[in-house]
N, C-alpha and C positions, 0 to 999 in steps of 0.2 A: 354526628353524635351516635355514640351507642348508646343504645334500653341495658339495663341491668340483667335481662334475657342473656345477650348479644356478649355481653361482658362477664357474665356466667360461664358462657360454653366455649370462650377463649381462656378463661383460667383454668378450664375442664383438658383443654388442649394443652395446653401450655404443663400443668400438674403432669399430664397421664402420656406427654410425647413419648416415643420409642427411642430408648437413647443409643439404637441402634445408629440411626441417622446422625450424633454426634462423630461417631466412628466411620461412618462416612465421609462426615463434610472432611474430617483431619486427612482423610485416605487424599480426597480430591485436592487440599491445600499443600500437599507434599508436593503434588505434580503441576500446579496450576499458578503462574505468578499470580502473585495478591494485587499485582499496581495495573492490571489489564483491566482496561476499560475502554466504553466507548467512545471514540475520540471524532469530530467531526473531519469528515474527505475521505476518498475514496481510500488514495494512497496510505494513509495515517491509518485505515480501517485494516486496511490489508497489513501494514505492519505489524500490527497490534494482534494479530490473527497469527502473524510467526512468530512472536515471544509469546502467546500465551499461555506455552509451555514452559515451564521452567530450564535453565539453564544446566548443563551436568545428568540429566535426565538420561539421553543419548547423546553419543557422541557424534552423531550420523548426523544425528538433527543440527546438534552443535554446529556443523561442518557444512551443512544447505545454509543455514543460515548467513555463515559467513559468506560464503559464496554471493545471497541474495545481496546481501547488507556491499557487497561492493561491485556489484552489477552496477545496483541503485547511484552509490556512492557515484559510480565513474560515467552513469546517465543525467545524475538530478546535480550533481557538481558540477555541471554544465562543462567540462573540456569537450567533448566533442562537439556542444552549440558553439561555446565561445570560438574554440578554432575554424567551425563553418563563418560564424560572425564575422571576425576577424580576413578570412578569406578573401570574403564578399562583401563585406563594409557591410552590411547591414544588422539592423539592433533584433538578432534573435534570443528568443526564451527557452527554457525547458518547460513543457506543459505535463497533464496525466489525465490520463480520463479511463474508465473500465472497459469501454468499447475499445479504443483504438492503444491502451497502454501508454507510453512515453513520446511524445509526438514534439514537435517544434512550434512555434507560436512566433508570426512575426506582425507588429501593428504597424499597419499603413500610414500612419501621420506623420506628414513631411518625408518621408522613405522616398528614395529615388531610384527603382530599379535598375542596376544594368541592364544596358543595351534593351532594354523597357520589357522584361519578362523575368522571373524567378532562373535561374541558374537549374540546367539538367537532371544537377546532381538530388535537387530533390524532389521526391513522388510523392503521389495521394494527396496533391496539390488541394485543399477546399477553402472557401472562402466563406467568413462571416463577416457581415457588415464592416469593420474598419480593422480585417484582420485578417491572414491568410494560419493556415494549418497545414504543415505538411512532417514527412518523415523524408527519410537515407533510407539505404541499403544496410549500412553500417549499425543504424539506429534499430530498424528491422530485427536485425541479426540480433542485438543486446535485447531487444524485448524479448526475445523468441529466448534467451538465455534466461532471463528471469523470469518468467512462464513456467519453464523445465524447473528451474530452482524453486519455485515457490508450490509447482505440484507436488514434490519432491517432500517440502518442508510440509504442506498439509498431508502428504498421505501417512510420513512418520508421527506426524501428531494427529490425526486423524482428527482434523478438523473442517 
């Protein structure tokens, strides 16, 4: 509840603001999308961080962007899981975490290893309870791509 105090010296505020700050907030709503917000997930967070620039702003930005936008595209589309999948007969994922970026995710249930071990091909092997996590070389490489693109996108928007 407000006291009538309390509700005085908001209308005292509110009467006497600087309408300089009007001229602000417009300055910052020219460059800043209106629809950016907080969105729950790492990934979704991180996106939300490269449009929250407006579009047509830079061209530069314009152009990290796209670049990020189909790194993403051609890691979280799963072609390179589904074809490990596919490979190896086994039910892999595409995962995201901030520590390790774009990783693989495969669950254990009923899964019958060949030849009773994980395939060479992938590293940074770790295991949680009914679940393995690992990366490629290949996968490696595409994080390390969108890393570069998204320092790229925050240092133009300097966010």
């Amino acid at each position: 509840m407000i006291d009538s105090a309390s509700a005085a010296n908001l209308e005292l505020v509110v009467n006497n603001r600087d309408h300089r700050f009007d001229v602000i907030l417009e300055q910052i709503k020219t460059v800043v999308n209106y629809d950016t917000s907080y969105i729950k997930g790492s990934l979704n967070m991180r996106t939300q961080k490269c449009y929250a620039v407006r579009p047509n702003i830079n061209e530069f930005l314009d152009i990290a962007r796209r670049v990020y936008t189909e790194i993403v595209d051609d890691i979280s589309g799963s072609r390179l899981v589904n074809k490990l999948g596919e490979k190896y007969g086994l039910p892999l994922r595409t995962s995201f975490s901030t520590t390790r970026g774009f990783f693989i995710q495969m669950k254990l249930d009923g899964v019958v290893l060949p030849e009773g071990s994980l395939p060479t091909e992938f590293i940074k092997v770790t295991k949680q309870k009914n679940s393995y996590g690992f990366t490629t070389a290949d996968l490696m490489k595409m994080n390390g791509r969108c890393d570069e693109a998204l320092r790229e996108i925050f240092h133009m928007s300097y966010v």
